[in-house]
C-alpha positions as CSV (number, residue, x, y, z in Angstrom):
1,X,106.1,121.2,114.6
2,X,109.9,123.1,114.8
3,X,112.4,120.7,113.3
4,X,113.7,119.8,117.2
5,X,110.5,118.9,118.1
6,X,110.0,116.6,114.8
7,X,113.5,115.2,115.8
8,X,112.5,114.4,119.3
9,X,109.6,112.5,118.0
10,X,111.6,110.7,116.1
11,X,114.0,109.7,118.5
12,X,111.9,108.8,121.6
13,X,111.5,105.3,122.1
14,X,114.2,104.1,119.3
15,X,115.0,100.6,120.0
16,X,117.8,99.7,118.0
17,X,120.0,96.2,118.0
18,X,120.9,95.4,121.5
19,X,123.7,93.1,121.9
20,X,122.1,89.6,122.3
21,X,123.0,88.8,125.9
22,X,120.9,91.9,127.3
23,X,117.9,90.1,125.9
24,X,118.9,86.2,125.6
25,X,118.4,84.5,129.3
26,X,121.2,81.8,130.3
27,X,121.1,78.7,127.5
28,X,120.4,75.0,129.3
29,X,123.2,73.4,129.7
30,X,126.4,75.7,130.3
31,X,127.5,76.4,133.9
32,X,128.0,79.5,135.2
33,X,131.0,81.6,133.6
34,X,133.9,81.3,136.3
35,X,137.2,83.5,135.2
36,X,139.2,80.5,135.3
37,X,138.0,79.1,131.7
38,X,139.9,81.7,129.3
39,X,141.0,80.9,125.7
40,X,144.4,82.5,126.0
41,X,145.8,81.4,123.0
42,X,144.9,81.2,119.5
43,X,143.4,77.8,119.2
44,X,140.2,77.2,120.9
45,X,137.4,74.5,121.3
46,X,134.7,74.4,118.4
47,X,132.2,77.2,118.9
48,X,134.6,79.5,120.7
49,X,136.1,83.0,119.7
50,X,139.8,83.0,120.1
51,X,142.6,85.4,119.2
52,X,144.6,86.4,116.1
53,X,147.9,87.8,118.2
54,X,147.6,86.0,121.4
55,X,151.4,87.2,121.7
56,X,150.7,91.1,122.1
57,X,149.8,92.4,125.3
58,X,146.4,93.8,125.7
59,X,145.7,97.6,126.2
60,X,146.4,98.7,129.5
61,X,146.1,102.0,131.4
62,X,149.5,103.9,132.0
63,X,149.9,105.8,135.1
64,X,145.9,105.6,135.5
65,X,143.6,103.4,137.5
66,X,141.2,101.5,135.6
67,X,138.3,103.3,136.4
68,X,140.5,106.4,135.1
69,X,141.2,104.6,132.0
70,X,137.3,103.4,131.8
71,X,136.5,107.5,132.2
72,X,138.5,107.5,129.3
73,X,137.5,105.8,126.8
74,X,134.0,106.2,127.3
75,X,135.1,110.2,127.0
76,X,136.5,109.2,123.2
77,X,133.5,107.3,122.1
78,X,131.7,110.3,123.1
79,X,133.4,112.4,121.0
80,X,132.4,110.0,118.0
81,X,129.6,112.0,117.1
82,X,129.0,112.1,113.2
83,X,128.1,115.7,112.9
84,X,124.2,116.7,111.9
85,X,122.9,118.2,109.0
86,X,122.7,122.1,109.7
87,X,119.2,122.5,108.2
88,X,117.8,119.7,109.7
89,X,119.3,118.0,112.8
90,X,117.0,115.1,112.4
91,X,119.4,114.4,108.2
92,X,122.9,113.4,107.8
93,X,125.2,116.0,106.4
94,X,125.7,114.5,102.6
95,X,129.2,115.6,103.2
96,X,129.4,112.2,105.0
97,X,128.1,110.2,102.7
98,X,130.3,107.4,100.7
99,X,129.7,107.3,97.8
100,X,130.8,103.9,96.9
101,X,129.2,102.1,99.0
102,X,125.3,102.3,98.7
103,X,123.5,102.2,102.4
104,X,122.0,98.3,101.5
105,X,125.6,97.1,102.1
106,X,125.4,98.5,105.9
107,X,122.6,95.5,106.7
108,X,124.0,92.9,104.3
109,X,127.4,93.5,106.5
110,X,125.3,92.7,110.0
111,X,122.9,89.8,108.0
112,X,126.5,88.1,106.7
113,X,127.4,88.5,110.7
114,X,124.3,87.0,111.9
115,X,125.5,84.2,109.4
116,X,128.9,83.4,111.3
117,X,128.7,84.7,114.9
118,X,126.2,84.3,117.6
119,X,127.8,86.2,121.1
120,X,125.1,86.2,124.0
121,X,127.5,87.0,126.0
122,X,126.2,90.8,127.5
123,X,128.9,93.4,128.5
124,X,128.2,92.8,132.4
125,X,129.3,89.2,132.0
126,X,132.1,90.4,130.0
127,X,133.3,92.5,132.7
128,X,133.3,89.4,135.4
129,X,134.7,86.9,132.7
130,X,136.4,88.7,129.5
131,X,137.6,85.8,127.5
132,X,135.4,83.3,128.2
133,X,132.6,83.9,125.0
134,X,130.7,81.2,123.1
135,X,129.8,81.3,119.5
136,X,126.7,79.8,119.2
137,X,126.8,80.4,115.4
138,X,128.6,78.2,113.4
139,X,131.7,80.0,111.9
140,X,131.1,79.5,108.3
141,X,129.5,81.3,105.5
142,X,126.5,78.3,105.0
143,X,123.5,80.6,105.8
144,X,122.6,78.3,108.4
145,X,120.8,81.9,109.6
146,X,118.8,81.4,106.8
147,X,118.2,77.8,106.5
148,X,118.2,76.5,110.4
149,X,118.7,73.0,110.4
150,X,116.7,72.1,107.7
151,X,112.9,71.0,107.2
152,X,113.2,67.9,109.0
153,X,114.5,69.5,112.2
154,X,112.4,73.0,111.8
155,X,109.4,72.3,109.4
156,X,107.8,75.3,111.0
157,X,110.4,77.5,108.4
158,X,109.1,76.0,105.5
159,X,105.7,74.8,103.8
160,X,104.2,72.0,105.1
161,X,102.9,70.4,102.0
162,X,106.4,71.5,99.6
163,X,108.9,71.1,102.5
164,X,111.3,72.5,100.0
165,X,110.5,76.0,100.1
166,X,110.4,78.6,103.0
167,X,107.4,79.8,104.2
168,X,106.7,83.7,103.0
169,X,104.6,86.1,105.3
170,X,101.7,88.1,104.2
171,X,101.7,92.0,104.6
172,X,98.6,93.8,106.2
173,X,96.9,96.4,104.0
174,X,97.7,99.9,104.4
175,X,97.7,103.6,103.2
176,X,99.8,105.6,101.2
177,X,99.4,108.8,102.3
178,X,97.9,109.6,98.9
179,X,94.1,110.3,99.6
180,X,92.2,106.9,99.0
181,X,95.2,105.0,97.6
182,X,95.2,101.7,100.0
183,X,98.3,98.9,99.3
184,X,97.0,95.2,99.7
185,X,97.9,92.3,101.2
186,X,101.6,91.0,99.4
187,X,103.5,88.4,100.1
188,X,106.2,90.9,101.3
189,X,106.8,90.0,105.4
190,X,109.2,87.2,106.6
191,X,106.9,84.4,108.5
192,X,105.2,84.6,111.5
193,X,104.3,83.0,115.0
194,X,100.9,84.5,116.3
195,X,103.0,85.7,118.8
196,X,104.1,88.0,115.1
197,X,107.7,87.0,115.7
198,X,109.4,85.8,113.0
199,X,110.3,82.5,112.2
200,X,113.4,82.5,111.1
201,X,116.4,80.7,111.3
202,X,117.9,83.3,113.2
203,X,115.8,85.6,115.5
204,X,118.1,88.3,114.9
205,X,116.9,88.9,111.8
206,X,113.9,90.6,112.4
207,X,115.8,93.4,114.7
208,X,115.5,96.0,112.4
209,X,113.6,95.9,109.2
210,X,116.1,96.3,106.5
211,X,117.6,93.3,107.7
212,X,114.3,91.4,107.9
213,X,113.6,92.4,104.1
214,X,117.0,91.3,103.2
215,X,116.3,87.7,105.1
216,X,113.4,87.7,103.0
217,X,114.8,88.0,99.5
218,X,117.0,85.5,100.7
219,X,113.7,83.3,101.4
220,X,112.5,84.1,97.8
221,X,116.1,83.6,96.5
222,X,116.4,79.8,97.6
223,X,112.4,79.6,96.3
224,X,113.3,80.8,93.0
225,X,116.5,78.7,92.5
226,X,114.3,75.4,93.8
227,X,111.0,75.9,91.4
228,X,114.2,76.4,88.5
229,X,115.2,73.0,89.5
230,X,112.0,71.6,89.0
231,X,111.3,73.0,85.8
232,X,114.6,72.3,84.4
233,X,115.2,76.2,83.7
234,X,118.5,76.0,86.1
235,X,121.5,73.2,85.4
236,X,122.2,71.1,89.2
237,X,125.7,72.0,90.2
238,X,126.3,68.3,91.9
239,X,127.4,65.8,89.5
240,X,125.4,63.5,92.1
241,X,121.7,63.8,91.6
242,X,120.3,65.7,94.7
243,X,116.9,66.3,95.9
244,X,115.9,69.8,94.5
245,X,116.1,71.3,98.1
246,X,119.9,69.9,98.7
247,X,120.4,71.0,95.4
248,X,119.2,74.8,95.4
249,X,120.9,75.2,99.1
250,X,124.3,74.4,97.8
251,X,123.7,76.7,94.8
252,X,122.3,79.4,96.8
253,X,124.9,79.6,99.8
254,X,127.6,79.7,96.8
255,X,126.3,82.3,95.0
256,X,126.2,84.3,98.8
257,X,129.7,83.4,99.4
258,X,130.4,84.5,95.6
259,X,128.4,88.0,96.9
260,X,130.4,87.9,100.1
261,X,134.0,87.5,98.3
262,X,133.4,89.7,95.2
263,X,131.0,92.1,95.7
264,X,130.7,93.1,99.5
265,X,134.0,92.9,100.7
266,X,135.4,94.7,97.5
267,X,133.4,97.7,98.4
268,X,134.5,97.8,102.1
269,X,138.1,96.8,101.8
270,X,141.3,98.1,100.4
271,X,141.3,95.6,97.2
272,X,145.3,95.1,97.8
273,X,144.6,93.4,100.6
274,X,141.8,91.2,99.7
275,X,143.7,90.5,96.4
276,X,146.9,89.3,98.6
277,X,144.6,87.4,100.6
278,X,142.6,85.5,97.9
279,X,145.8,84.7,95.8
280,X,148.4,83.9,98.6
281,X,146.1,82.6,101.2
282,X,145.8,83.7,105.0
283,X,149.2,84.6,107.0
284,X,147.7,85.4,110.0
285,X,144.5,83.4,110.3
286,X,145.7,79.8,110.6
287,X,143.3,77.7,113.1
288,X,145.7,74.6,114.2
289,X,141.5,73.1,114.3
290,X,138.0,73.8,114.0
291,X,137.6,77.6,112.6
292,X,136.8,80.2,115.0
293,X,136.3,83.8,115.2
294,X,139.1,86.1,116.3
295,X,137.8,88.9,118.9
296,X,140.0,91.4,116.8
297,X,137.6,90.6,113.8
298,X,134.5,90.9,115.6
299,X,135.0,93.2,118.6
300,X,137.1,95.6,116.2
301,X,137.4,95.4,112.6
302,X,133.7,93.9,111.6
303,X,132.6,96.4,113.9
304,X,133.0,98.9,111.1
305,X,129.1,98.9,110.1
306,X,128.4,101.3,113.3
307,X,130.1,104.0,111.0
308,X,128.1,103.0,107.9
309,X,124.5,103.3,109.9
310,X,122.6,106.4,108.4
311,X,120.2,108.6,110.8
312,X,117.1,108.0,108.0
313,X,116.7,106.4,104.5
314,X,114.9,107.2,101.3
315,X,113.2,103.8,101.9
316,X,110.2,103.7,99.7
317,X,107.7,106.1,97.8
318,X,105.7,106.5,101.2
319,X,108.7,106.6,103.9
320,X,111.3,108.9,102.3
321,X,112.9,112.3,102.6
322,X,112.4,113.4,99.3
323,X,109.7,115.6,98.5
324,X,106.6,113.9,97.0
325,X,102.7,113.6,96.7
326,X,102.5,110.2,98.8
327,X,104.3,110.0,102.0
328,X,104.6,110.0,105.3
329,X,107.9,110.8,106.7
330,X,111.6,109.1,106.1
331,X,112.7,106.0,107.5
332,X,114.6,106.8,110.5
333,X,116.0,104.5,112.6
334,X,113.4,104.7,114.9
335,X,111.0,103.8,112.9
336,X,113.5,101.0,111.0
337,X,113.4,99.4,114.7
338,X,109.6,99.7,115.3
339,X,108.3,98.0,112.9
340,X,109.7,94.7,114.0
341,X,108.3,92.6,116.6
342,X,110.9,91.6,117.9
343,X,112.3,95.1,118.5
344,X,109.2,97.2,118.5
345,X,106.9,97.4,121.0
346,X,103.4,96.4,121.9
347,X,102.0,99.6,121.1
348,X,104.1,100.4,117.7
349,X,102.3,99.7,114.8
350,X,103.4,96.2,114.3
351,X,102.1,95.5,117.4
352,X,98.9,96.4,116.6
353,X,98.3,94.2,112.8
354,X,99.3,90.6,112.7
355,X,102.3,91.0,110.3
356,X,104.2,94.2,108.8
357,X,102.3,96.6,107.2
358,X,102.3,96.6,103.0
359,X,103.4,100.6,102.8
360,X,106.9,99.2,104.4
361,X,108.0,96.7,101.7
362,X,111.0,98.1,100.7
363,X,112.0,99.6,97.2
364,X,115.9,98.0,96.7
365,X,116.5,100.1,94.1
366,X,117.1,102.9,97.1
367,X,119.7,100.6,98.5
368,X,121.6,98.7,96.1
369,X,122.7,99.5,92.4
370,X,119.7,98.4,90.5
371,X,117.8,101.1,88.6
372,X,120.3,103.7,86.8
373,X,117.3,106.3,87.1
374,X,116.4,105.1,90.2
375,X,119.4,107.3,93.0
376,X,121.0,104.8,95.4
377,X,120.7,105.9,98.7
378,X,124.5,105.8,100.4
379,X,126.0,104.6,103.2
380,X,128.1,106.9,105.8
381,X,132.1,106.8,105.7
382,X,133.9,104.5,107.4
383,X,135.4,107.1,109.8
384,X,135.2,107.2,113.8
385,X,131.7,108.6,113.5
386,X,128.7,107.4,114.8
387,X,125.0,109.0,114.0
388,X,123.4,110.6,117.4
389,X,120.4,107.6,118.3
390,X,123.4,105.4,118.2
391,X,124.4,107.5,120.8
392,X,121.4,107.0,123.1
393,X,120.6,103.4,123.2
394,X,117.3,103.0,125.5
395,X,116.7,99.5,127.1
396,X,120.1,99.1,127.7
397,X,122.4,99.3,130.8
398,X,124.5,102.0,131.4
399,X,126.4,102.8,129.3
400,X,124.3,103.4,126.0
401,X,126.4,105.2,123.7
402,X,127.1,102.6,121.0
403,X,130.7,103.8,120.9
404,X,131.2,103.2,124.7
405,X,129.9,100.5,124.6
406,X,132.5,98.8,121.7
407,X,135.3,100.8,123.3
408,X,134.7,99.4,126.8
409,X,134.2,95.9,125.5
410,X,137.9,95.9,123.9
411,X,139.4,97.0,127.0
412,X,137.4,94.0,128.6
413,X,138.4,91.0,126.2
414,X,142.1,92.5,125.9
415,X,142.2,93.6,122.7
416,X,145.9,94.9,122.2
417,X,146.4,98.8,121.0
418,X,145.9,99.1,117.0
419,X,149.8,100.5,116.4
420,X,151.1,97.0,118.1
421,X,148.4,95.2,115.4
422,X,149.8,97.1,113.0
423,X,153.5,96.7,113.5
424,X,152.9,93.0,114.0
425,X,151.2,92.5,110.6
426,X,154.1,94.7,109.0
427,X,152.0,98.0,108.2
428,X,153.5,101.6,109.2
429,X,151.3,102.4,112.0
430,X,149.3,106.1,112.0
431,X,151.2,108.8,113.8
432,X,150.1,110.2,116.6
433,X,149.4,113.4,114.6
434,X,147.6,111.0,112.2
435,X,145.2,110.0,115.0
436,X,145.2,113.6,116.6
437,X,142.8,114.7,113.4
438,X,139.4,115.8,113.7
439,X,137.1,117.0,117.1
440,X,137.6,112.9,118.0
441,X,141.3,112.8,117.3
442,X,141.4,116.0,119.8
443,X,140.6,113.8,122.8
444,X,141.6,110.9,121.7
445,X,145.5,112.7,121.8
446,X,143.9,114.6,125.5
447,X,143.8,110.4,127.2
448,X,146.7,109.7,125.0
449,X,145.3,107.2,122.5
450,X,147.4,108.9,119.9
451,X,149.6,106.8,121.2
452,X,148.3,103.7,121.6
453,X,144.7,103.1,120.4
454,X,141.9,100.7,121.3
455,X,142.1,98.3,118.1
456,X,137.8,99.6,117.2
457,X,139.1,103.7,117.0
458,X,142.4,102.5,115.4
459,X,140.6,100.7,112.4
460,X,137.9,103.1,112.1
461,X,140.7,106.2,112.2
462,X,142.6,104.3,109.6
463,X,140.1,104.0,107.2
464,X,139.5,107.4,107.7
465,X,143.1,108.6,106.9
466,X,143.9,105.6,104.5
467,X,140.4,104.7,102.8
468,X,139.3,108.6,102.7
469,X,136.3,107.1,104.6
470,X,135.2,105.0,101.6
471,X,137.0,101.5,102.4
472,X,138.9,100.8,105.7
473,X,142.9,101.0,105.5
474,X,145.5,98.3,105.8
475,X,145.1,96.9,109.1
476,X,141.0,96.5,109.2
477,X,141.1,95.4,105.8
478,X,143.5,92.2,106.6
479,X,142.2,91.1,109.5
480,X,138.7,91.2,108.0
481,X,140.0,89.9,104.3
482,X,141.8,87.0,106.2
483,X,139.1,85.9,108.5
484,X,136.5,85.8,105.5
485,X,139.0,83.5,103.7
486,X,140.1,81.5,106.2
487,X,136.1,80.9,107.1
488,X,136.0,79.4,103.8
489,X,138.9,78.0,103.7
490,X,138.2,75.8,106.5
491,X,134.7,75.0,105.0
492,X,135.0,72.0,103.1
493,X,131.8,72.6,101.5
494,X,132.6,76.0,100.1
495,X,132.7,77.1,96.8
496,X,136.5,77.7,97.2
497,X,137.4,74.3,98.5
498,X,135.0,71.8,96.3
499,X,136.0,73.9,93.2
500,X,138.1,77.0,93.1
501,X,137.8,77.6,89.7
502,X,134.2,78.1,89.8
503,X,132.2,81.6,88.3
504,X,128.4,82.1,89.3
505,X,126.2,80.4,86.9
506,X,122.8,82.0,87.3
507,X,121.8,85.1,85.5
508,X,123.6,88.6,85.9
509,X,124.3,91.9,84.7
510,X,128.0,90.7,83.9
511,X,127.8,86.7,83.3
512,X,130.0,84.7,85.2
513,X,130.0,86.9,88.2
514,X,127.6,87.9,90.5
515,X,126.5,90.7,93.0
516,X,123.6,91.7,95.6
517,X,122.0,93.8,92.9
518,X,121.8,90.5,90.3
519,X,120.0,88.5,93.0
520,X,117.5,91.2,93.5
521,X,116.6,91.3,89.7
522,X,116.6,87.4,89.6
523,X,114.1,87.4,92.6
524,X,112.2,89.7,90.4
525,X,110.9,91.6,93.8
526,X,112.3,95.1,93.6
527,X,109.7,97.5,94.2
528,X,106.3,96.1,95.6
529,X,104.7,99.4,96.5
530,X,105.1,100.8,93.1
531,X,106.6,104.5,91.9
């Protein structure tokens, strides 16, 4: 097999994350979405998005009819492409790789979404009603993702007889690729219906599988902290004596909002802005109520993962790119999208064993910074770049380029240009010689979004420019810095309300602090399938 043909194989029948609404069928109880119910301003109604700068005017088409402007955009997310590796078309060039930022953080940014926003709304709906989307996630950083609404409300997420741990799935037995060698059943797969969807807090989860590992070492994590309760090995938090469930939740979802704060957003942000934000306190984020999430944040800015996504991953010993005696082939995105249930198909190999197979437990040492002999895998830059399957979403409406698809969306909600964001917030916007750069910049300056930009490209360019494609620049970095804080700000059960002052308390690399890579040693899970 020629490398096009091995690329074609891989590609055909991708399913990757389809925004909820293409899937999710109208909820009970909400009447049909009429263009008359639009938040226009910045406060909004529990459970609602809202806006950051209601006061600027949206992007709008100049001397163009919409469906001009439309044929516009969708011709700049089509020059997004992140370009292929000349040896093999099915690899990413490594001279788009970030170095700073190892590929793991790509899926802990879209589990930490999955934590705070819930949008069903699908990009048809948007286009007949572009203001009027729900959140049907609560917008805080509790891991109700992970945790539902507890055992009492959804025993079927934990054990029946020790309600205060989550149920862990069993892996099916399967080959190596080495002649003979056979893994065995582990406890290595989130939980399962008979139906082999998961049962999880948050459906969502089990879209792709790097995110479904990571919901389970977050299962583990909160079964670990609760059995060190019990044995008196971990001190309670609570001055109040809690049940060891209540207990381990709080000091779980702190920890993750610790990781959130200190180690994720670190990697992905210019540090000047977080630091401003952390130590001064949000400028521009100020609900006059309930918290919400801005469309800027997450129709722009947190949008910045789709740039991070590799085309494959050195996942394990048996799915990896690397040369070895016991393989099969690398983890491409295909495959990271099959072996789900709830984005596979019937026929993938999910489909056809009760739960994930065992030669797909992942080895985090390939993802986050664990192992100093082990090599990280990376992320891509933060750039306007996108990986070609991203390009070519199937079971999808027209259109189903990724980057269309974002582009057209902003235009939809009224997102205003990125320079007037920019200006607002009190940054030197990018020239238009700034935004000209690069095969993208080329036709972005041809439509003349050198000018003004949709707010998505404008991040993305800027981290390009400002970040050198390792963190995003000034702009993305605020609005996203802000948001995070204000989210906990407004939480009165956060770590940074109850007590500011507070450092991590279980064990890590560097005490008193904590990161992704010190839960996965605590959770003592790293590499199931072995070297």
């Amino acid at each position: 097999m020629n490398i096009q043909q091995k690329n074609q194989s891989k590609i055909q029948g991708f399913t990757p994350r389809r925004p909820a609404g293409e899937r999710v069928g109208r909820m009970h109880g909400f009447g049909p979405r009429k263009e008359d119910n639009q938040p226009i301003g910045q406060f909004v109604p529990t459970g609602k998005f809202g806006r950051l700068f209601p006061e600027l005017r949206p992007l709008a088409p100049a001397n163009k009819s919409l469906e001009e402007f439309q044929k516009s955009l969708e011709a700049l997310g089509n020059a997004m492409s992140d370009p292929k590796f000349p040896d093999d078309p099915s690899e990413n060039d490594p001279a788009g790789d970030n170095k700073t930022v190892p590929a793991g953080y790509t899926y802990l940014g879209q589990f930490i979404d999955h934590d705070i926003t819930f949008d069903i709304t699908s990009l048809q709906e948007t286009l007949n009603d572009p203001l009027a989307l729900r959140n049907f996630r609560t917008p805080m950083l509790d891991l109700d993702s992970l945790y539902g609404a507890g055992p009492e409300v959804q025993p079927y997420l934990y054990e029946l007889e020790r309600p205060e741990f989550f149920l862990i799935g069993q892996t099916t037995e399967s080959p190596t690729g080495r002649q003979g060698e056979q893994l065995g059943i582990l406890p290595n797969d989130i939980p399962r219906a008979s139906s082999k969807l998961g049962l999880l807090g948050d459906p969502r989860n089990d879209e792709n599988l790097i995110v479904s590992q990571l919901h389970l070492a977050f299962l583990k994590f909160h079964n670990k902290v609760v059995q060190g309760i019990q044995d008196d090995t971990i001190q309670q938090e609570s001055p109040i004596r809690k049940s060891a469930f209540e207990e381990a939740r709080d000091l779980v979802i702190w920890h993750y909002q610790w990781i959130v704060l200190h180690d994720f957003l670190k990697r992905i942000l210019d540090n000047e802005q977080l630091n401003l934000v952390l130590n001064q306190g949000p400028s521009f984020y100020k609900p006059q109520g309930d918290a919400f999430i801005p469309l800027e944040f997450s129709v722009a800015a947190y949008r910045l993962g789709h740039s991070m996504v590799r085309t494959a991953y050195d996942y394990n010993r048996v799915f990896t790119f690397l040369e070895t005696d016991s393989k099969f082939d690398s983890a491409t995105l295909q495959l990271l999208f099959e072996f789900t249930a709830k984005s596979g198909r019937r026929d993938t190999p999910l489909g056809l064993n009760p739960t994930l197979p065992s030669n797909w437990i992942i080895d985090w040492r390939r993802f986050f910074e664990i192992d100093s002999n082990v090599p990280v895998g990376l992320s891509r830059k933060l750039d306007p770049l996108l990986v070609d399957p991203l390009k070519d979403l199937p079971n999808v409406p027209e259109p189903r380029s990724l980057a269309v698809r974002n582009l057209l969306r902003g235009l939809k909600v009224g997102l205003p240009p990125g320079q007037s964001v920019a200006k607002l917030m009190g940054f030197q916007p990018l020239s238009p010689a700034d935004i000209a750069t690069g095969e993208d910049g080329k036709v972005a300056k041809e439509h003349g979004f050198d000018l003004e930009s949709p707010l998505w490209y404008y991040i993305l360019k800027e981290a390009e420019i400002q970040g050198n494609g390792e963190h995003l620049g000034k702009v993305g970095s605020r609005i996203v810095a802000e948001v995070f804080v204000g989210l906990l700000q407004k939480d009165s059960s956060s770590f940074l309300v109850r007590k500011p002052d507070w450092k991590p308390t279980l064990p890590a690399q560097n005490p008193g602090t904590f990161t992704m890579a010190d839960l996965l040693r605590f959770v003592s899970d790293i590499n199931p399938v072995g070297d």
